[in-house]
C-alpha positions as CSV (number, residue, x, y, z in Angstrom):
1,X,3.8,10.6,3.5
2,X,5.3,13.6,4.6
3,X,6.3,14.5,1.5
4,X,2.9,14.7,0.4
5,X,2.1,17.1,3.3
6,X,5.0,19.3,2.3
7,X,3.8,19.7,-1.4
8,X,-0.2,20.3,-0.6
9,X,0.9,22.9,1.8
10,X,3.2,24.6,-0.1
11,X,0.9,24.7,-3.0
12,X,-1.8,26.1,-1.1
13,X,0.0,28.6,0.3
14,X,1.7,30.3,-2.9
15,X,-2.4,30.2,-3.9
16,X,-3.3,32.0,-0.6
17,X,-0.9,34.5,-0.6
18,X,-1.4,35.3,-4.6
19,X,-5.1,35.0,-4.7
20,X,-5.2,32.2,-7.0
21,X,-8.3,30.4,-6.8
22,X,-9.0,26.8,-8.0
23,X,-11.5,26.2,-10.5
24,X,-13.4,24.3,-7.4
25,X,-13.3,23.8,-3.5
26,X,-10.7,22.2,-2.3
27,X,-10.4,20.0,0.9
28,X,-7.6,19.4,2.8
29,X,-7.6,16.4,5.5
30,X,-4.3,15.8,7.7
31,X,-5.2,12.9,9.7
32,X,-2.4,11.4,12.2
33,X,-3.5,7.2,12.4
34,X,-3.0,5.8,8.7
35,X,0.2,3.7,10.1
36,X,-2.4,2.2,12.6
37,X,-5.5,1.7,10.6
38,X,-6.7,4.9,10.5
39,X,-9.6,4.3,13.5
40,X,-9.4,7.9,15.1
41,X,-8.7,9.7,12.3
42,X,-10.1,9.2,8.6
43,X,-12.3,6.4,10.3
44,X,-14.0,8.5,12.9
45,X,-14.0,11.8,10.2
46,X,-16.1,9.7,8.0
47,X,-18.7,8.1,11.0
48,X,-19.1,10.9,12.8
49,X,-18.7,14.3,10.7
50,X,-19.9,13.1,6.8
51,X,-20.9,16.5,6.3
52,X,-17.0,18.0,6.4
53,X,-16.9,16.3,3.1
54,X,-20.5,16.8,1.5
55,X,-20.4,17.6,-2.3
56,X,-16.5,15.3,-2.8
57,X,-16.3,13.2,-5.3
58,X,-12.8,12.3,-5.6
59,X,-9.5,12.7,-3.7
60,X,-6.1,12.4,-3.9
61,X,-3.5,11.3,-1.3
62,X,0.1,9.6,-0.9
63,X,1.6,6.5,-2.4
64,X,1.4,7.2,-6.0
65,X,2.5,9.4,-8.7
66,X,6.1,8.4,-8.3
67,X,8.4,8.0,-11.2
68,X,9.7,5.1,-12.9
69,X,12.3,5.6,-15.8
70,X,11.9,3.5,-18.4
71,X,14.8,4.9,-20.6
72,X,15.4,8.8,-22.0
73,X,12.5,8.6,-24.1
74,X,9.8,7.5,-21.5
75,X,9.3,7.9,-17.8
76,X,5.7,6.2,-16.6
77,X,4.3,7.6,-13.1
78,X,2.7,5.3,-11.0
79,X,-1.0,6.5,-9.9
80,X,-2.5,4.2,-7.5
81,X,-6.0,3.0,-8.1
82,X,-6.3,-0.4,-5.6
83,X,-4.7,-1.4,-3.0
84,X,-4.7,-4.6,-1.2
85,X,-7.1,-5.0,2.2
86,X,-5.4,-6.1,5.4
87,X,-6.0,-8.3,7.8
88,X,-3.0,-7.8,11.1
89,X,-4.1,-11.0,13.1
90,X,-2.5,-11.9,16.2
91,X,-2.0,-16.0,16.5
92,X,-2.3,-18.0,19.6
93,X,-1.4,-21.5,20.5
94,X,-1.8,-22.8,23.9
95,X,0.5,-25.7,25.3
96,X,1.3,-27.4,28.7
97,X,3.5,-25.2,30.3
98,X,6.3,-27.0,32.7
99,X,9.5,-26.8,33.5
100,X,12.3,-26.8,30.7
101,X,14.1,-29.4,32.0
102,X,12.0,-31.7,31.3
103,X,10.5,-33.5,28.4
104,X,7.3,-31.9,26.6
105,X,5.3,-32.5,23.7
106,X,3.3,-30.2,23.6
107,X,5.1,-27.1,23.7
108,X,3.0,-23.5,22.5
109,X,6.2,-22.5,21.3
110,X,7.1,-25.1,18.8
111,X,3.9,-25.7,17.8
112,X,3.3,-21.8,17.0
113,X,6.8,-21.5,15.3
114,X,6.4,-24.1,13.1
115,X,2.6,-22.6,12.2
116,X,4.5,-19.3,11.7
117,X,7.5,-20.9,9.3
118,X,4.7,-22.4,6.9
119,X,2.7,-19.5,7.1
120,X,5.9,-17.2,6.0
121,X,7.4,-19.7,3.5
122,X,4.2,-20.0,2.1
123,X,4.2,-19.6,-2.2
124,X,0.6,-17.8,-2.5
125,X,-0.5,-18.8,-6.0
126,X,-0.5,-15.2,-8.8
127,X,-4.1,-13.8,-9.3
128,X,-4.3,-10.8,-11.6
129,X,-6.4,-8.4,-11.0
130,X,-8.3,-5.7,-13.1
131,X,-5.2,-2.9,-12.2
132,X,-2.5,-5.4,-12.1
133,X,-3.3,-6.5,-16.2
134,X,-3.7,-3.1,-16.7
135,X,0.0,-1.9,-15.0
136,X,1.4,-5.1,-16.7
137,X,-0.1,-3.9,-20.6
138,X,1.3,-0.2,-19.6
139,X,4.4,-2.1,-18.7
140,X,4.6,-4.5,-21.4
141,X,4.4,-1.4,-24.2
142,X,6.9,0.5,-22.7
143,X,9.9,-2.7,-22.5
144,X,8.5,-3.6,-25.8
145,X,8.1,-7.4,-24.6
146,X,5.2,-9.7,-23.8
147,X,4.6,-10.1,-19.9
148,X,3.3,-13.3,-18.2
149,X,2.0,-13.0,-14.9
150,X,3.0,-16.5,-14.1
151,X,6.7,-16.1,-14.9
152,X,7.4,-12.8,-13.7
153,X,11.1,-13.0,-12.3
154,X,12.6,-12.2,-15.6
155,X,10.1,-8.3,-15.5
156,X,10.8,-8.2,-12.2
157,X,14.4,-8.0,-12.7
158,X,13.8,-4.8,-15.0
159,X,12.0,-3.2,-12.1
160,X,14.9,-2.2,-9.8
161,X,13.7,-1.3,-6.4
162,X,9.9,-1.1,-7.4
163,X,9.7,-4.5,-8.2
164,X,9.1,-6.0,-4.0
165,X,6.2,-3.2,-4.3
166,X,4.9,-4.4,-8.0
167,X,5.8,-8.3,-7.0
168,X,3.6,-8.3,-3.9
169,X,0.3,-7.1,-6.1
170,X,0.0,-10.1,-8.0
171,X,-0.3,-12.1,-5.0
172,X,-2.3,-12.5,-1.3
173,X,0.4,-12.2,1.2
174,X,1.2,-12.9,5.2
175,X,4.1,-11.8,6.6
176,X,4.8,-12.8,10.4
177,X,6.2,-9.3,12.2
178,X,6.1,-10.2,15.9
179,X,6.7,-13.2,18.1
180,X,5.8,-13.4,22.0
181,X,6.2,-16.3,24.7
182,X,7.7,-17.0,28.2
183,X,9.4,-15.0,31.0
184,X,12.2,-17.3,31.8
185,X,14.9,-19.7,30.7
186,X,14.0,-22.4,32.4
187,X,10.0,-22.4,32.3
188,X,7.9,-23.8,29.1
189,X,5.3,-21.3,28.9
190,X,1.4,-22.4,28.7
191,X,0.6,-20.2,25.5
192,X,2.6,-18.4,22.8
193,X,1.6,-16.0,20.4
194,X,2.3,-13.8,17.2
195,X,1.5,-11.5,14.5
196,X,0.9,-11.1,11.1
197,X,0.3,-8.6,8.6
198,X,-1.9,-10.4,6.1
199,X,-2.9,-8.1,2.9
200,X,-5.2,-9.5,0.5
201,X,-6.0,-8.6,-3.1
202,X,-9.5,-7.1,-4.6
203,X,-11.9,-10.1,-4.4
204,X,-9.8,-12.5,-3.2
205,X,-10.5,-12.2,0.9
206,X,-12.6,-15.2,1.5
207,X,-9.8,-17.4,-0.7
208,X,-7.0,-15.4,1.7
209,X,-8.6,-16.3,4.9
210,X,-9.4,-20.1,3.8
211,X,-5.7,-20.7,2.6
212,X,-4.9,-19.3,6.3
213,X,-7.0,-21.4,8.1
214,X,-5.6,-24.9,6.3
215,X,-1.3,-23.3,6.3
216,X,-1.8,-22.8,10.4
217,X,-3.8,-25.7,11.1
218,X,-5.9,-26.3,13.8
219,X,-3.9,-26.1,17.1
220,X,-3.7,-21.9,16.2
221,X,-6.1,-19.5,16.8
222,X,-6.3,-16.8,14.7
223,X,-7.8,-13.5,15.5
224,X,-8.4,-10.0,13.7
225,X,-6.3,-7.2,15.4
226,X,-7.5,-4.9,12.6
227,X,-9.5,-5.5,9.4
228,X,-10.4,-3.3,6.6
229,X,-11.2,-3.7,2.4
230,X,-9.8,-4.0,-0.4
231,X,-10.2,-1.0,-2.7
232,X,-10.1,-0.7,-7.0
233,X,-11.4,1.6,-8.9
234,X,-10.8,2.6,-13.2
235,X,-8.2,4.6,-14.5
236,X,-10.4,6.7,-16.1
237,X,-12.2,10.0,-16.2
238,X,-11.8,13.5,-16.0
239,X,-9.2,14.0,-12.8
240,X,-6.7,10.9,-14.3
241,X,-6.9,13.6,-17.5
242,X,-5.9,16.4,-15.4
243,X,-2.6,14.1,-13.5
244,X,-1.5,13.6,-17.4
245,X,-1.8,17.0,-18.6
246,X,0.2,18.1,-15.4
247,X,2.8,15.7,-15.6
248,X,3.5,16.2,-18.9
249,X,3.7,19.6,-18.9
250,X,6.8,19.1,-16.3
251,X,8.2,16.3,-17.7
252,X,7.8,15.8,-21.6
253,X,8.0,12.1,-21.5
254,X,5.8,11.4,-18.8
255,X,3.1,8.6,-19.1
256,X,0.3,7.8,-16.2
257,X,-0.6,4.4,-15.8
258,X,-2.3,2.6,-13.1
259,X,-0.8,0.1,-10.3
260,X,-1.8,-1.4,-7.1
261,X,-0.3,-0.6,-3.5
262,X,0.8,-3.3,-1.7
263,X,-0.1,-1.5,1.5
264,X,-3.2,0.7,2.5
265,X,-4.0,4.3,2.9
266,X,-6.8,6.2,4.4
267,X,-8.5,5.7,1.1
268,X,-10.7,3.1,2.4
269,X,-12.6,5.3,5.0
270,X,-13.3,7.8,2.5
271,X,-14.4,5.2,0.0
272,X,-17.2,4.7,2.7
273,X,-18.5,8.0,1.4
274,X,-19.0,7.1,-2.0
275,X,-15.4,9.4,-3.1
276,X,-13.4,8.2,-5.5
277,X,-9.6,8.0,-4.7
278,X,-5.9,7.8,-5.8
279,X,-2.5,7.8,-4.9
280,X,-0.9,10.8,-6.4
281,X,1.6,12.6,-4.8
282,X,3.9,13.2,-8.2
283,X,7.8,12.8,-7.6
284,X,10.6,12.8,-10.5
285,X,12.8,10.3,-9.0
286,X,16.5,9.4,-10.0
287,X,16.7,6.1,-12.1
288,X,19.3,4.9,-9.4
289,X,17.2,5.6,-6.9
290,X,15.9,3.0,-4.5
291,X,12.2,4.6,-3.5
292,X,10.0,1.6,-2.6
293,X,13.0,0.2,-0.6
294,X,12.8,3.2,2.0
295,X,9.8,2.7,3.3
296,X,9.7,2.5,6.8
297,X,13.8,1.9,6.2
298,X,16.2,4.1,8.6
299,X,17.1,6.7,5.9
300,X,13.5,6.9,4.5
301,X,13.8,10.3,2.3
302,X,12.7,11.6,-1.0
303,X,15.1,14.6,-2.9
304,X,14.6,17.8,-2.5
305,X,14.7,18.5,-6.8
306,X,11.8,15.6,-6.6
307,X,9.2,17.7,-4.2
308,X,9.8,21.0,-6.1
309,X,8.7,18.7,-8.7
310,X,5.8,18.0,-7.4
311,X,4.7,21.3,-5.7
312,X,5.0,22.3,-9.9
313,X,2.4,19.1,-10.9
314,X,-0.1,19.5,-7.9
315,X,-0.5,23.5,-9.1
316,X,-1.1,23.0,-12.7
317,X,-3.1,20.0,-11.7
318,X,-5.4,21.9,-9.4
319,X,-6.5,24.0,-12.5
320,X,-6.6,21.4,-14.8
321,X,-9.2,19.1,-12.3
């Protein structure tokens, strides 16, 4: 998201020091928690000083607005307008702890890993949602071939790196991150636990948690380590306008369409104040290039041509919102 930083400030600052006003006031929020649920930042802005962000209406942040080149007549740019909700759960199972020598059936560990193995292996059944049929009509038009949600392998295939981002949004998902237990060789401990990072799609929570419940079973306990929504909204209106005219003044073949993020952004506190948001931070990416596969990877980068890019479409889109 640092990119994102890199552009708003830059953009601001050529307006500061050349006078250039936009057509209407502008806040800037830099908050420092997002990676961790966003509790003392965005979430504590929003509870305890609402007023910092009396009279917005709509906002704009990371995780969208990325390119994806369909071939040298049309490039589409993702805009994110949903994302899934989390749930990161921690999992316990408690067993009879003795020593590992010895004969034991009713070992935390097992029981938890084997818990954990269906729970990761798990084939969570394809729901569309309102922004996923729309991406999938955007996407259909542009490769010129009918899409089905249920057999999606084939598109996927087209999608180069994109595709683990766009694969993940047509389904729930719980994928274990973190497993604890013991202190020593020889000893079967009394209780093991793990994590998950659980994301669920728009309206599809109380099916998520229920499908949980029945892959762990009923020697694991299952508790929130942080929770938060779901979030959709249209692709519509006067500021999706504005991200089209901007674009395609920079890049001739542009086209904006909408998709979901498999992740989560502060987005969700701010929809707390009634502001509609999206994921646009614009990049022109090489075709070649392997963007969604970088997150959180070790060489985690976007080019430098891509945010010069962007600095150009945020400035022209100031004036056009």
């Amino acid at each position: 998201m640092k990119d994102m930083d890199a552009m708003t400030l830059a953009v601001v600052r050529d307006r500061m020091r050349s006078g250039r006003k936009p057509p209407r006031d502008i806040v800037l929020a830099f908050l420092a928690d997002e990676e961790a649920g966003g509790t003392y930042g965005a979430k504590h802005l929003v509870r305890e000083h609402p007023e910092l962000f009396e009279g917005v209406t709509e906002a704009i942040g990371e995780v969208g607005g990325f390119s994806f080149t369909v071939n040298e007549k049309l490039r589409l740019y993702l805009v994110e307008t949903a994302e899934k909700g989390m749930h990161w759960m921690r999992l316990t199972v408690d067993g009879t702890a003795g020593h590992g020598s010895m004969t034991n059936d009713d070992n935390a560990i097992t029981e938890l890993c084997e818990a954990v193995a269906r729970l990761g292996r798990h084939k969570w059944p394809v729901r569309v949602t309102k922004t996923v049929r729309a991406f999938l009509d955007e996407l259909s038009d542009a490769l010129g071939t009918e899409l089905d949600p249920e057999n999606m392998d084939e598109t996927l295939a087209k999608l180069g790196g994109i595709a683990r981002m766009i694969g993940t949004t047509l389904r729930n998902s719980a994928a274990p991150t973190q497993l604890g237990a013991g202190y020593k060789v020889n000893v079967i401990p009394g209780q093991a636990t793990a994590h998950v990072d659980g994301r669920f799609l728009p309206g599809y929570e109380e099916e998520f948690l229920a499908d949980l419940d029945r892959i762990l079973g009923p020697r694991v306990r299952r508790e929130d380590v942080h929770s938060d929504k779901a979030l959709e909204t249209d692709f519509d209106g006067r500021l999706v306008d504005a991200m089209q005219t901007a674009l395609r003044a920079e890049d001739p073949i542009a086209r904006a369409v909408p998709y979901m993020l498999s992740g989560g952004t502060d987005a969700k506190s701010f929809d707390d104040l009634g502001i509609r948001c999206f994921g646009f931070a614009p990049l022109k990416l090489p075709p070649e290039l392997d963007f969604a596969g970088m997150f959180h990877g070790v060489d985690e980068r976007v080019p430098v041509d891509g945010l010069t890019f962007g600095v150009r479409v945020l400035d022209r889109f100031l004036d056009a919102s």
